[in-house]
C-alpha positions as a Markdown table, in Angstrom:
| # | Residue | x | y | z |
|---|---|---|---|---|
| 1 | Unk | -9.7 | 10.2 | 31.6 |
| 2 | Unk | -12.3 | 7.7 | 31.4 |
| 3 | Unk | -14.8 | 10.3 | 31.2 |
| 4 | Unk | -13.5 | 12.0 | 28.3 |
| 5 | Unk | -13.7 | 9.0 | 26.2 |
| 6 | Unk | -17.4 | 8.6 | 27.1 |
| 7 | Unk | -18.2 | 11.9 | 26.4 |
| 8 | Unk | -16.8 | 11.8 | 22.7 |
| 9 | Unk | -19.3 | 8.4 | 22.3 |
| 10 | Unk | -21.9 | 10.1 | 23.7 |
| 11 | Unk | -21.2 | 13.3 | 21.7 |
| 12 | Unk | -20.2 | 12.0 | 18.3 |
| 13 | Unk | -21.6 | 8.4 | 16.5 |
| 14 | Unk | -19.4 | 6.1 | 14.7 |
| 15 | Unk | -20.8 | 6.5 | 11.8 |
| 16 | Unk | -19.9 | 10.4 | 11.7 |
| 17 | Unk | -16.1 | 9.7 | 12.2 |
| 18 | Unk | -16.1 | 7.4 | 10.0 |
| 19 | Unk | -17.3 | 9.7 | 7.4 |
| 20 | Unk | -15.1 | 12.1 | 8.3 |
| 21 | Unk | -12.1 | 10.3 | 8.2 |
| 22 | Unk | -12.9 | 9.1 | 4.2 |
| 23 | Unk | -14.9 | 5.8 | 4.8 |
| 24 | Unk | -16.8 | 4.8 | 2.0 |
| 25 | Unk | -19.9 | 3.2 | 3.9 |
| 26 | Unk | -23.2 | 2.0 | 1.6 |
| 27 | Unk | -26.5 | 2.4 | 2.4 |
| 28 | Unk | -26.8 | -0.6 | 5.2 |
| 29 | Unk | -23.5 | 1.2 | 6.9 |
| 30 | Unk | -21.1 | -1.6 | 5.4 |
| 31 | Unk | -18.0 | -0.2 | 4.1 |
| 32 | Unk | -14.2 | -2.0 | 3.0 |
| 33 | Unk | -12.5 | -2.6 | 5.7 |
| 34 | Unk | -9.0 | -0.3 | 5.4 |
| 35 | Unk | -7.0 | -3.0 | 7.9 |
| 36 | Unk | -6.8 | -5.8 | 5.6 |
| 37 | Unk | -7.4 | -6.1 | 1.8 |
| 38 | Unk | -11.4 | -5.8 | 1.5 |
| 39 | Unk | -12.5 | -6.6 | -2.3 |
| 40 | Unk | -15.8 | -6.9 | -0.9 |
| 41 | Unk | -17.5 | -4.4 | 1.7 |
| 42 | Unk | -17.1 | -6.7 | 5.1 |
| 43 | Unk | -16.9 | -3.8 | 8.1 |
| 44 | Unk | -20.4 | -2.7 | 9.5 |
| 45 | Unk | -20.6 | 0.7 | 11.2 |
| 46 | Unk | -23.2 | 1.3 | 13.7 |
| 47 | Unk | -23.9 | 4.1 | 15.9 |
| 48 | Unk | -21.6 | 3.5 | 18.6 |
| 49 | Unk | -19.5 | 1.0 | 17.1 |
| 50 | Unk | -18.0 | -1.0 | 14.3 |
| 51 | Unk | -17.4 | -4.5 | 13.6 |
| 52 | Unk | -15.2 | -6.5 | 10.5 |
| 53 | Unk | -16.4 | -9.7 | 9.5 |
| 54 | Unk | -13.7 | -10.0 | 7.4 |
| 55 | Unk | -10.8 | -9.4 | 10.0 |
| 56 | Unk | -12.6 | -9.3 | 13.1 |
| 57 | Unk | -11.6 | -6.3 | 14.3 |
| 58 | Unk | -14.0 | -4.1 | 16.1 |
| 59 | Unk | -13.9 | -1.0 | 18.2 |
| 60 | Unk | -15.3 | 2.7 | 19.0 |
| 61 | Unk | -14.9 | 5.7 | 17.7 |
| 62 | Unk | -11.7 | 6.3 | 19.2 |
| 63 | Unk | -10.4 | 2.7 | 18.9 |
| 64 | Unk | -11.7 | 2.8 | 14.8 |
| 65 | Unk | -9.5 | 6.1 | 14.9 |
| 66 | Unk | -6.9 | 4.9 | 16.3 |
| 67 | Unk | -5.9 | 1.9 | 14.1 |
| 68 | Unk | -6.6 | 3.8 | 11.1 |
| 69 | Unk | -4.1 | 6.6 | 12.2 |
| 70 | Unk | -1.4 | 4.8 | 13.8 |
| 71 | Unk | -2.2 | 6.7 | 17.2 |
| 72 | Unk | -2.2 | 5.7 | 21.0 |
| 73 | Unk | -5.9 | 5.9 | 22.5 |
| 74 | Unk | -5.3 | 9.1 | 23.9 |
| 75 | Unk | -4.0 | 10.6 | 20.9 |
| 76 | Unk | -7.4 | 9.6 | 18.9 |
| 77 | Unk | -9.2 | 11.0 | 21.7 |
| 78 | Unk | -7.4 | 14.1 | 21.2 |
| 79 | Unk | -8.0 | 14.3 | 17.2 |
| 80 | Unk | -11.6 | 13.1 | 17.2 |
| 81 | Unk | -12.1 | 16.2 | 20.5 |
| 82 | Unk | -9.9 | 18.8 | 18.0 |
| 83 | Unk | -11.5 | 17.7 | 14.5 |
| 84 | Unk | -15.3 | 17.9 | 16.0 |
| 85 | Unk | -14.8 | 20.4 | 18.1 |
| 86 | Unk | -15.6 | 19.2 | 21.1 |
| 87 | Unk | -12.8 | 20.9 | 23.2 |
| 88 | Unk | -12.0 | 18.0 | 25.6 |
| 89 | Unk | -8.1 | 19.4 | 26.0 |
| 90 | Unk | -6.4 | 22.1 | 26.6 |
| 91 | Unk | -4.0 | 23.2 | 23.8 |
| 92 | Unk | -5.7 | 20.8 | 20.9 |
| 93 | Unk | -3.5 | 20.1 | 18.0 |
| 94 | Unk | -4.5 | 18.4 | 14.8 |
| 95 | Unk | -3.0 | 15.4 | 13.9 |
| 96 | Unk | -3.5 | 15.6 | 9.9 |
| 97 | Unk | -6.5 | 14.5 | 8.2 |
| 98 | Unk | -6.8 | 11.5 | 6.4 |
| 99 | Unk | -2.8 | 10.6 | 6.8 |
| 100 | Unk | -3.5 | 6.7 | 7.0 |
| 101 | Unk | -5.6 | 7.3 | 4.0 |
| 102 | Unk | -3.2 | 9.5 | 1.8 |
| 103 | Unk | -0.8 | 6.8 | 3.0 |
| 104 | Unk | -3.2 | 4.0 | 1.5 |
| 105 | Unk | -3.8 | 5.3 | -1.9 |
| 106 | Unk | -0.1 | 5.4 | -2.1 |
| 107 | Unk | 0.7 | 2.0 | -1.4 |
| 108 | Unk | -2.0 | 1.0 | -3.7 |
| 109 | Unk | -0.4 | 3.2 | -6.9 |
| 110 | Unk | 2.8 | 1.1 | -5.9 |
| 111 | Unk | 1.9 | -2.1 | -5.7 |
| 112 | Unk | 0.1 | -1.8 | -9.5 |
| 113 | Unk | 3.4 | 0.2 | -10.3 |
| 114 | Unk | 5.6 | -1.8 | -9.0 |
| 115 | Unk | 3.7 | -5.1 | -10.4 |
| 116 | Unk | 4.0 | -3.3 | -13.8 |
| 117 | Unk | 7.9 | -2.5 | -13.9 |
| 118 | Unk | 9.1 | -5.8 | -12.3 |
| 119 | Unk | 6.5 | -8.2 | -15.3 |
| 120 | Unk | 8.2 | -5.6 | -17.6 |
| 121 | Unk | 11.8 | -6.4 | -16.5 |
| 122 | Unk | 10.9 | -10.5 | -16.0 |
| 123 | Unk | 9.6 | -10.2 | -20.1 |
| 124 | Unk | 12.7 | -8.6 | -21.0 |
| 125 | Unk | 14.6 | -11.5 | -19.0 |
| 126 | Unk | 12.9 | -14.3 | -20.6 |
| 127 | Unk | 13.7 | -12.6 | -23.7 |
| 128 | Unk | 17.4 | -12.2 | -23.7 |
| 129 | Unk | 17.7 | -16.0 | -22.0 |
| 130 | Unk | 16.1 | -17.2 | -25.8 |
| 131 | Unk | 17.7 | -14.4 | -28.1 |
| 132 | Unk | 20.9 | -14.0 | -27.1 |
| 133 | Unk | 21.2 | -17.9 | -25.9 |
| 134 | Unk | 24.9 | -19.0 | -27.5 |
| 135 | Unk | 24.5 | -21.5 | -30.5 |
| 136 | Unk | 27.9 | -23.2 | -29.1 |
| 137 | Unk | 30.2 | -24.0 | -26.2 |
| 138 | Unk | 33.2 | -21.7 | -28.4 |
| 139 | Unk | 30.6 | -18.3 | -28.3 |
| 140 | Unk | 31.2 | -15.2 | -25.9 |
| 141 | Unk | 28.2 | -15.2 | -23.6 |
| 142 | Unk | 26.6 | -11.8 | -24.2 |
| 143 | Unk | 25.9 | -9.8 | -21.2 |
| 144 | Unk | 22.8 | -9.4 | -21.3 |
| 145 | Unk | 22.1 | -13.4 | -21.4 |
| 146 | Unk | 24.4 | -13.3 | -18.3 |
| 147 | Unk | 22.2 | -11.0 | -16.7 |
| 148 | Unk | 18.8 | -13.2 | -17.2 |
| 149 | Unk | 20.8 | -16.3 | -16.1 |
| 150 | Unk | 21.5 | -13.9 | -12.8 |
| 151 | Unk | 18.1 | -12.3 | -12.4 |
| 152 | Unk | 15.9 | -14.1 | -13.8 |
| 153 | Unk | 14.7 | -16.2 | -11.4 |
| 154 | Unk | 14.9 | -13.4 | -8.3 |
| 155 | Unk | 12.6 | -11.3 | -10.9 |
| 156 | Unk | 9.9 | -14.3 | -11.1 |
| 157 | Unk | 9.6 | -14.7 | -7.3 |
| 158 | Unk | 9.2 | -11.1 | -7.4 |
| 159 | Unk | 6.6 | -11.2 | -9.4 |
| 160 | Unk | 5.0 | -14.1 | -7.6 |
| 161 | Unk | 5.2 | -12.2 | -4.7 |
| 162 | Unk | 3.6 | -9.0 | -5.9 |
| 163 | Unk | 0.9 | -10.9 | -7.1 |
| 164 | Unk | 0.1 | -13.4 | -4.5 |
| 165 | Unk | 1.5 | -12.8 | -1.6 |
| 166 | Unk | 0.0 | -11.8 | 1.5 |
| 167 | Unk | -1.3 | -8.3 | 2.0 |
| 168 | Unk | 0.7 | -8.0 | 4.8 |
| 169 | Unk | 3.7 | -9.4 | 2.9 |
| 170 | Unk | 3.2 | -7.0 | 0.3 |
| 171 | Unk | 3.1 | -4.0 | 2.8 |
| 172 | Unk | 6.3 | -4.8 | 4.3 |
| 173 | Unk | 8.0 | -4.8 | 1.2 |
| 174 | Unk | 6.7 | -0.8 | 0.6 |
| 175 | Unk | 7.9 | 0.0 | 3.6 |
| 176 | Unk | 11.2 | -2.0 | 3.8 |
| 177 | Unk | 12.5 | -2.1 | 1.0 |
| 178 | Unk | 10.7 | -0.4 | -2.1 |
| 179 | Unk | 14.2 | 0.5 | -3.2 |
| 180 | Unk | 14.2 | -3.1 | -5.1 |
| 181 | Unk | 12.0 | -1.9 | -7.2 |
| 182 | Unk | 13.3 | 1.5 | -7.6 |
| 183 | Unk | 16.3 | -0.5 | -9.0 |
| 184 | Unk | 14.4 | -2.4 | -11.5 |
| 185 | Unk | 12.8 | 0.9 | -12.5 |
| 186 | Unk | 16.6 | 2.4 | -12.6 |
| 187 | Unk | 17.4 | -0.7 | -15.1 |
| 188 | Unk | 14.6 | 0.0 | -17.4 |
| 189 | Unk | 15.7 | 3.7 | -17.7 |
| 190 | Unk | 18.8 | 2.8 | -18.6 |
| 191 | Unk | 17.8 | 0.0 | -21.1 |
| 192 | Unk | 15.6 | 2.5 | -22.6 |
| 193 | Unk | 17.8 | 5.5 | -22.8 |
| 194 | Unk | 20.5 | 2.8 | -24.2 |
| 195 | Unk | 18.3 | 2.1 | -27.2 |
| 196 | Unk | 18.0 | 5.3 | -28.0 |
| 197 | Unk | 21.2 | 6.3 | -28.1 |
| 198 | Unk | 22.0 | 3.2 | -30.5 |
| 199 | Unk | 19.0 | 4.7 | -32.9 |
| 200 | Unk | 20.5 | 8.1 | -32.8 |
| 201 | Unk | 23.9 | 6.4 | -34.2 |
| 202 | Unk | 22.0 | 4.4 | -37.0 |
| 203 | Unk | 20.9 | 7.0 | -38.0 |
């Protein structure tokens, strides 16, 4: 087994996987490191290697494809031997292309999606805590000042934590539990269709 992993280094270079597999790598072979939030270019790719100064983590070609793809070492043996051809295995089958990556552009369209919806739902909070605040102790509480004095201050750690939490903290919660911001989103719709439904009256 050993062999076949020296064959694919000897056979295909660093840098060509990780062109094929969508890094973005400058001129000096520096790229953004995809295994930790890289505002900067920090991982260098060289011919038979690559290294993150940023995270520290550094591998082969196989090792580079499998952290990116989730796979076992054999299993990015088996992709790099299927996608370059090299025909290392009997009965090749492709794991798809550029998953992690599909996978990454996703959770980056949430997080600025998610950031949006819950800032949008905190402004509507802080709102209805100052409009619909009773004048005295005799007044109804109106619902939705109940409902800020409930969410409000969930909806600001939220947002805190959206914004500057940890990039692993933020992961987790796209893919434990994006459904609290599915929700929120729920909530808007309804506040919106709500307000249309009172113009249509008025009218």
């Amino acid at each position: 087994m050993n062999n076949v992993f020296g064959e694919i280094r000897d056979r295909v270079s660093m840098q060509d996987v990780a062109k094929f597999y969508g890094l973005q790598m400058n001129r000096s072979g520096m790229a953004c490191c995809p295994f930790h939030e890289d505002g900067t270019p920090s991982l260098k790719v060289y011919d038979d290697h690559f290294y993150c100064f940023g995270c520290g983590e550094t591998g082969d070609c196989t090792g580079f494809t499998a952290k990116l793809f989730g796979l076992t070492q054999i299993e990015a043996a088996k992709k790099i031997s299927y996608d370059f051809g090299l025909h290392l295995f009997d009965g090749e089958i492709a794991v798809p292309v550029n998953k992690v990556m599909q996978t990454e552009n996703e959770y980056k369209a949430w997080l600025k999606n998610a950031t949006a919806i819950v800032d949008e739902y905190l402004n509507k909070l802080i709102e209805w805590r100052k409009t619909y605040a009773p004048k005295n102790p005799a007044e109804s509480l109106h619902p939705l000042f109940v409902e800020s004095l409930k969410k409000q201050g969930y909806i600001e750690y939220l947002s805190d934590y959206l914004r500057f939490g940890t990039d692993k903290e933020k992961r987790e919660l796209f893919n434990e539990d994006r459904k609290s911001i599915s929700d929120i989103r729920e909530r808007l719709d309804k506040l919106a269709a709500d307000g249309r439904t009172v113009k249509r009256k008025a009218i």
